[in-house]
C-alpha positions in Angstrom: 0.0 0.0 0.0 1.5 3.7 -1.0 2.5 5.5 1.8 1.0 8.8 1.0 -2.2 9.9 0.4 -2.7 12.8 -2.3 -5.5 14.5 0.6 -2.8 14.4 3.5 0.8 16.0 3.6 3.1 14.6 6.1 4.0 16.5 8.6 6.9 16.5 11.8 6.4 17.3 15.4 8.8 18.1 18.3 9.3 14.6 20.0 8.5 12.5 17.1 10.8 9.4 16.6 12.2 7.0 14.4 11.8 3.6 15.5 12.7 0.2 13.6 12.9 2.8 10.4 9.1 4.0 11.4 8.0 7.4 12.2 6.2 7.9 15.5 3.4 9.2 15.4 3.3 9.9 11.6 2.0 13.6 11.7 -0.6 14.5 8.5 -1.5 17.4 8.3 -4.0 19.6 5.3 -2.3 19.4 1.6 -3.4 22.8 1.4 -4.6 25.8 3.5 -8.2 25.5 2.2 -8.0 22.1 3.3 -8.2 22.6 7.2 -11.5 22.9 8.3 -13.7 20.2 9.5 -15.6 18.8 6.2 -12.6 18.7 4.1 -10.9 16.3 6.8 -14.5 14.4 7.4 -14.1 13.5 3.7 -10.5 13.1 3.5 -10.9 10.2 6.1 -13.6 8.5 4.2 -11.5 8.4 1.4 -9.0 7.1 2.6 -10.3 4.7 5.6 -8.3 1.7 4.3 -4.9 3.6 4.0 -5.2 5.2 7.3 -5.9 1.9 9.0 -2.5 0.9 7.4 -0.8 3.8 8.6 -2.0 3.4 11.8 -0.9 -0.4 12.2 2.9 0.4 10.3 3.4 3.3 12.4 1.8 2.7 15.7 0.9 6.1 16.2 -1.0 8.8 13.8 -1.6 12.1 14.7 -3.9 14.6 12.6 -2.6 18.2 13.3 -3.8 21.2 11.8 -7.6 20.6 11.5 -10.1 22.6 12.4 -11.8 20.1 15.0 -13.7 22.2 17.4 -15.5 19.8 20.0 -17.0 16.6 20.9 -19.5 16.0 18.1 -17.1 16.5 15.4 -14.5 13.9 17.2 -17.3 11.3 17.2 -17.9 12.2 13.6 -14.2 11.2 12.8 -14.3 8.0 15.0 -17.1 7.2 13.3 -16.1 7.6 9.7 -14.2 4.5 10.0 -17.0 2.1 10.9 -15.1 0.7 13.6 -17.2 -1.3 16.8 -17.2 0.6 19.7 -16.0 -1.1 22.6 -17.1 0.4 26.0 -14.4 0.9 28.6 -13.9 -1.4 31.8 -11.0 -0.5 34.1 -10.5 1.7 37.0 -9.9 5.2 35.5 -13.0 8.0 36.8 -14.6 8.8 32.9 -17.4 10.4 32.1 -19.4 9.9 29.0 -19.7 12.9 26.9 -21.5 12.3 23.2 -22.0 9.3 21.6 -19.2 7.5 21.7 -17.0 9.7 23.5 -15.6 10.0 27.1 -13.2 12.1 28.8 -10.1 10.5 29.6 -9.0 9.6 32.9 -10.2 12.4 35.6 -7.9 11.8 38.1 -5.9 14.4 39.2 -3.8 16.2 37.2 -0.9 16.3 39.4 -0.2 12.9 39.1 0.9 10.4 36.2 -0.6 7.4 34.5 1.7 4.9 34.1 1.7 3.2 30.8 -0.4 0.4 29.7 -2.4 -1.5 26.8 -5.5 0.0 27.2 -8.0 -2.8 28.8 -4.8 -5.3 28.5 -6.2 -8.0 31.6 -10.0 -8.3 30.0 -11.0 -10.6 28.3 -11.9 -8.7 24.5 -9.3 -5.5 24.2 -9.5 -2.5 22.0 -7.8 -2.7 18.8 -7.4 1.8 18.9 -7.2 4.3 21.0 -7.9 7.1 20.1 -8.2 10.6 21.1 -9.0 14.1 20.9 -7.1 17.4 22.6 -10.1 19.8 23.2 -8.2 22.2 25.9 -4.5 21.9 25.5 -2.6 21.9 28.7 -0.6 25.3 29.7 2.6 22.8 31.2 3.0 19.3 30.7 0.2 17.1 30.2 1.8 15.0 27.3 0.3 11.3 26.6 3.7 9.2 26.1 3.6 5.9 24.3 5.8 3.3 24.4 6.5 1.2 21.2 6.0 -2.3 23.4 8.5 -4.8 21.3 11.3 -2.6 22.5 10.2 -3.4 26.1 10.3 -7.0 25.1 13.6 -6.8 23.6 15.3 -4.9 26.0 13.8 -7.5 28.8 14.7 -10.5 27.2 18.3 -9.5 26.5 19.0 -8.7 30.3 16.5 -10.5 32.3 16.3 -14.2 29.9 15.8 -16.6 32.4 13.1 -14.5 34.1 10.7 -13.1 30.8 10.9 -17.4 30.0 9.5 -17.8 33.4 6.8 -15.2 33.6 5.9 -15.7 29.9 5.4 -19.8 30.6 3.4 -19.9 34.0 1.9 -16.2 33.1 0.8 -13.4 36.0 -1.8 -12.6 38.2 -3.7 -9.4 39.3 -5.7 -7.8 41.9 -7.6 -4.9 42.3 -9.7 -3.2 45.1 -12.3 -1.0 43.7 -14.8 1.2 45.7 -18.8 0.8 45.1 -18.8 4.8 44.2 -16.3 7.0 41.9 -13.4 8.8 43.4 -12.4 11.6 41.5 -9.2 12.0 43.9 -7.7 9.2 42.5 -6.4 8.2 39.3 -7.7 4.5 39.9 -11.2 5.7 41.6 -13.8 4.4 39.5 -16.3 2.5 41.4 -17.5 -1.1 41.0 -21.3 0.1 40.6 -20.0 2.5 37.3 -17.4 0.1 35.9 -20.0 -2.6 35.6 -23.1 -0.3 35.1 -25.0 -1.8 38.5 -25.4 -1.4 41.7 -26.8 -5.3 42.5 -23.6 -7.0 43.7 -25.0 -10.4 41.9 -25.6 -8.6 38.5 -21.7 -6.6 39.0 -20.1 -10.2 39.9 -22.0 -11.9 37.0 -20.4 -9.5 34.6 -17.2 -9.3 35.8 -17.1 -13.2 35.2 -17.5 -12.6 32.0 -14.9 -10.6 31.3 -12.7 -13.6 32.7 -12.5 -12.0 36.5 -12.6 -13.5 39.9 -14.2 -11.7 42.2 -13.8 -11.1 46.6 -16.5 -8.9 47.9 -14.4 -7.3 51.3 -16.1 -5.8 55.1 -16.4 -2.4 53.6 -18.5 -2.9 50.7 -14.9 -2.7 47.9 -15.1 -5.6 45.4 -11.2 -7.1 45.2 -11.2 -8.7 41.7 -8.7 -11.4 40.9 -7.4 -11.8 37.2 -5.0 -14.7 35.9 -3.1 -16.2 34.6 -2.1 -13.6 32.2 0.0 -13.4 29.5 3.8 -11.4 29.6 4.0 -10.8 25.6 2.0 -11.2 22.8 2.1 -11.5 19.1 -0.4 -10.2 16.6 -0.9 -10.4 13.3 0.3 -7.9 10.8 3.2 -6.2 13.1 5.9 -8.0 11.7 5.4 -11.1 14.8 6.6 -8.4 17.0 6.2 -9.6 20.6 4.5 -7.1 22.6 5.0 -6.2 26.4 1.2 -7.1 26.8 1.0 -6.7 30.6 0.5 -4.4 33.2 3.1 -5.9 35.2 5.6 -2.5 36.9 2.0 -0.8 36.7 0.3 -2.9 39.3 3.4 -4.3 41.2 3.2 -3.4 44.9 0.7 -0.5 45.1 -1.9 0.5 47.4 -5.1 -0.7 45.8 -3.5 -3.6 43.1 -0.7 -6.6 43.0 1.4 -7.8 40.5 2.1 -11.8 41.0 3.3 -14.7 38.8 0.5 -17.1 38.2 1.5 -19.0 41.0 1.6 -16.9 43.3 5.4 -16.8 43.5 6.7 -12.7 43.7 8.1 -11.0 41.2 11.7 -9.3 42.0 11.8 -5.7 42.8 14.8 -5.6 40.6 13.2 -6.8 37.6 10.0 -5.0 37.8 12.5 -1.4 38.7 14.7 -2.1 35.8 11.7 -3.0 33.0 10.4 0.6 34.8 13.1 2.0 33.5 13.3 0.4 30.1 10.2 1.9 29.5 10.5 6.1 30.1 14.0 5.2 28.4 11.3 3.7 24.8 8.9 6.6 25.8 8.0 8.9 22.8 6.2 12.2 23.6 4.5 15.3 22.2 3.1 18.8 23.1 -0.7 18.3 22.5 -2.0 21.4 20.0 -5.5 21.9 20.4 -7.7 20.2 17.5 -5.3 17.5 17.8 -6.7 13.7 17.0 -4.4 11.0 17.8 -4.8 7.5 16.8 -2.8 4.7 18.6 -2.5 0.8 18.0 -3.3 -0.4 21.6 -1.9 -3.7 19.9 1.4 -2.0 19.2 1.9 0.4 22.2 1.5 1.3 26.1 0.6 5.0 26.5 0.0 7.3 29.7 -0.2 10.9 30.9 2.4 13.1 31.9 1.5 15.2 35.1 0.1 19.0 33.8 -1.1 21.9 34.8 -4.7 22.6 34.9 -7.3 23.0 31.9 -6.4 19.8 30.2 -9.1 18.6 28.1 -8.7 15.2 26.1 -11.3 12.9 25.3 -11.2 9.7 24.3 -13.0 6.4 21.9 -12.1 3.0 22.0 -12.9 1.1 19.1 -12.5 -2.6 17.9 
């Protein structure tokens, strides 16, 4: 498939990378000035839903810059052009559904930093994108980092070989405490009753099942879920049999609501789960959000997270199949 498109001109943006002889993100921007508003890229995109779905897979990471995308509507507009499934969100980031098909990202505060991850990497059915939208640009900070994962993996089995065998053959195993009602305090703070969409503790188990979790309901009314065995990496198709870091292993290790575990129940070392920490800010690829921006990632392909910012931020987000 060509690599341009006669309706996009490739663009650059501070941060951007080579990686493996791909650019990331792949910036495309408006061939021409008249180009820029909000129909010409609504059309663009339908004509070229195939191509951009390639672009997306080859290099991870697409960004849209230069567009005159104004709000909400018009960002579920552009998700929708694609005919992509939706795929509604489970996990414990506070959202809040906006239009359609779009949600804000993670409310937590802004003070603090998501750590990367696969988005929905320990349920059962995944999204295939991410993808989202900067409606208020953030005065300082703010970035969303993504990590190309098959560096992670290739880092991690060149220093730590015996260990990635190990955790790759018996898998790992997770836990999380979730609250029956949002807190916005916390990065982590959405509630059982939201995440599952009820507040009948029967009905919340039963679904939670099927998304392939074990469930512990504790004194104060928290639901611990219990998910495993899990995989380390994974392969999909059309990446070049790339082996992702499909876990969520330095993310959940050790903290205050969540655990980190091989499959048997055996502890993972500090050391190990430090140095694959530091593997990954060392992969991380940034850039300074523009407002209007659209960013599509592979969740396949790559862990992303947010950088700590000053307040507005505005970024909303659409998971799709």
């Amino acid at each position: 498939m060509e690599f341009s498109s006669k309706e996009f001109k490739v663009g650059k943006c501070e941060g951007q990378k080579e990686v493996d002889g791909e650019t990331m993100p792949l910036v495309l921007q408006p061939p021409e000035s008249n180009k820029a508003n909000f129909d010409s890229l609504l059309l663009a995109l339908k004509n070229n839903k195939d191509w951009l779905d390639q672009m997306i897979i080859k290099h991870s990471a697409v960004l849209l810059r230069g567009y005159d995308v104004s709000k909400a509507e018009e960002f579920n507009e552009i998700v929708e052009a694609f005919g992509w499934e939706d795929i509604r969100y489970v996990g414990p980031a506070p959202r809040t559904h906006i239009y359609k098909r779009i949600w804000t990202a993670n409310e937590g505060p802004l003070s603090e930093f998501i750590y990367y991850h696969h988005e929905m990497v320990l349920i059962k059915e995944y999204p295939k994108r991410v993808i989202l939208y900067c409606e208020i640009p953030p005065p300082e900070g703010g970035e969303t980092p993504f990590v190309p994962s098959f560096k992670v993996t290739e880092r991690m089995v060149k220093e730590f070989p015996k260990e990635v065998e190990e955790m790759d053959k018996k898998g790992l195993k997770y836990t999380f405490t979730a609250l029956s009602n949002n807190d916005t305090s916390s990065m982590r703070g959405r509630g059982w009753e939201d995440a599952f969409g009820s507040s009948d503790r029967y009905e919340a188990e039963k679904r939670a099942n099927a998304l392939g979790m074990e469930v512990e309901w504790l004194p104060n009314g928290a639901m611990k879920t219990i998910l495993g065995p899990r995989c380390l990496t994974k392969v999909f198709d059309g990446r070049k049999r790339r082996r992702m870091w499909f876990n969520t292993m330095v993310g959940m290790h050790g903290k205050e609501h969540s655990s980190a575990l091989m499959a048997d129940g055996m502890e993972i070392s500090e050391h190990v789960v430090k140095r694959c920490q530091q593997i990954i800010e060392e992969e991380s690829i940034q850039f300074k959000w523009e407002k209007g921006d659209v960013l599509f990632l592979d969740n396949y392909a790559l862990l992303h997270g947010r950088r700590p910012s000053l307040p507005p931020r505005r970024v909303l987000v659409a998971t799709c199949k």
